[in-house]
C-alpha positions, 0 to 999 in steps of 0.5 A, a space after each residue: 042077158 045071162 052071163 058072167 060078171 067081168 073080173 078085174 083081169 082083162 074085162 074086155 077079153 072076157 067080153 069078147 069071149 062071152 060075146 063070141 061064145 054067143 055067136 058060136 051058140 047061135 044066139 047072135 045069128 051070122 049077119 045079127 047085130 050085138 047088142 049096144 054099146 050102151 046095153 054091154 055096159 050096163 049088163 056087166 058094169 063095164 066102162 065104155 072103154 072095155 065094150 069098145 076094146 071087146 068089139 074091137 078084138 072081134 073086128 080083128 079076128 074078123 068075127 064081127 063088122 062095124 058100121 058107123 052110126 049102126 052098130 056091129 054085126 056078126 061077119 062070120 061064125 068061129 069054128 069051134 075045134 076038139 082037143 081030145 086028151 087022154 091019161 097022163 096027157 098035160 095041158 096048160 094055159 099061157 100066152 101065146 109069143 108071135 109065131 103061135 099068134 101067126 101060125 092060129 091065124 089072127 089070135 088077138 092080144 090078151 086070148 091064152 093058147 092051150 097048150 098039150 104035152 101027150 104022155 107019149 112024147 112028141 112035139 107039143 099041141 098048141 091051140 088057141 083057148 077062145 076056140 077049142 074045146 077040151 075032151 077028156 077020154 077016160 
């Protein structure tokens, strides 16, 4: 497997992340099973405990289902969105409070939002850090 090496800042939302961008990417197809607890934690050298949070926060998020004594599988593909932001546009990262977590709809504990501020006014753009996808226009 080919992935990043975990930090010591929230491994397991870091987990969840690489595991879902896996399922965006295809790579674990709609209805394919990820791979084993025991393979996560020896590919990112991780405690149990950290595989067992990540998988859990794409159980919240509906992402994946569990099925006791088989493994985990992919319940449905996140839709990925485009925040496209332009000169003098501001963006930044921070952790959402509880209304921002209802209003994105199952943003799980420990993911960002982004948040955009556009050069000319108007209330900011607030979008969850695990979907979307920033595009900066010149």
């Amino acid at each position: 497997m080919d992935h990043p090496q975990p930090t010591e800042i929230y491994q397991y939302v870091q987990l969840a992340s690489w595991l879902r961008g896996e399922i965006i990417a295809g790579r674990i197809p709609l209805g394919g099973k990820l791979p084993g607890e025991e393979t996560l934690k020896r590919s990112f050298g991780v405690d149990r405990s950290v595989v067992r949070r990540a998988v859990q926060l794409l159980r919240e998020e509906g992402v994946v289902v569990t099925r006791h004594g088989v493994g985990s599988f992919v319940a449905t593909v996140p839709q990925l969105m485009v925040a496209t932001v332009g000169p003098g546009d501001r963006v930044s990262a921070r952790m959402p409070d509880e209304s921002e977590r209802v209003r994105l709809g199952q943003l799980s504990p420990g993911i960002p939002v982004l948040v955009i501020t556009r050069a000319d006014g108007g209330d900011p753009e607030v979008y969850s850090a695990a979907l979307t996808v920033v595009h900066v226009q010149d």
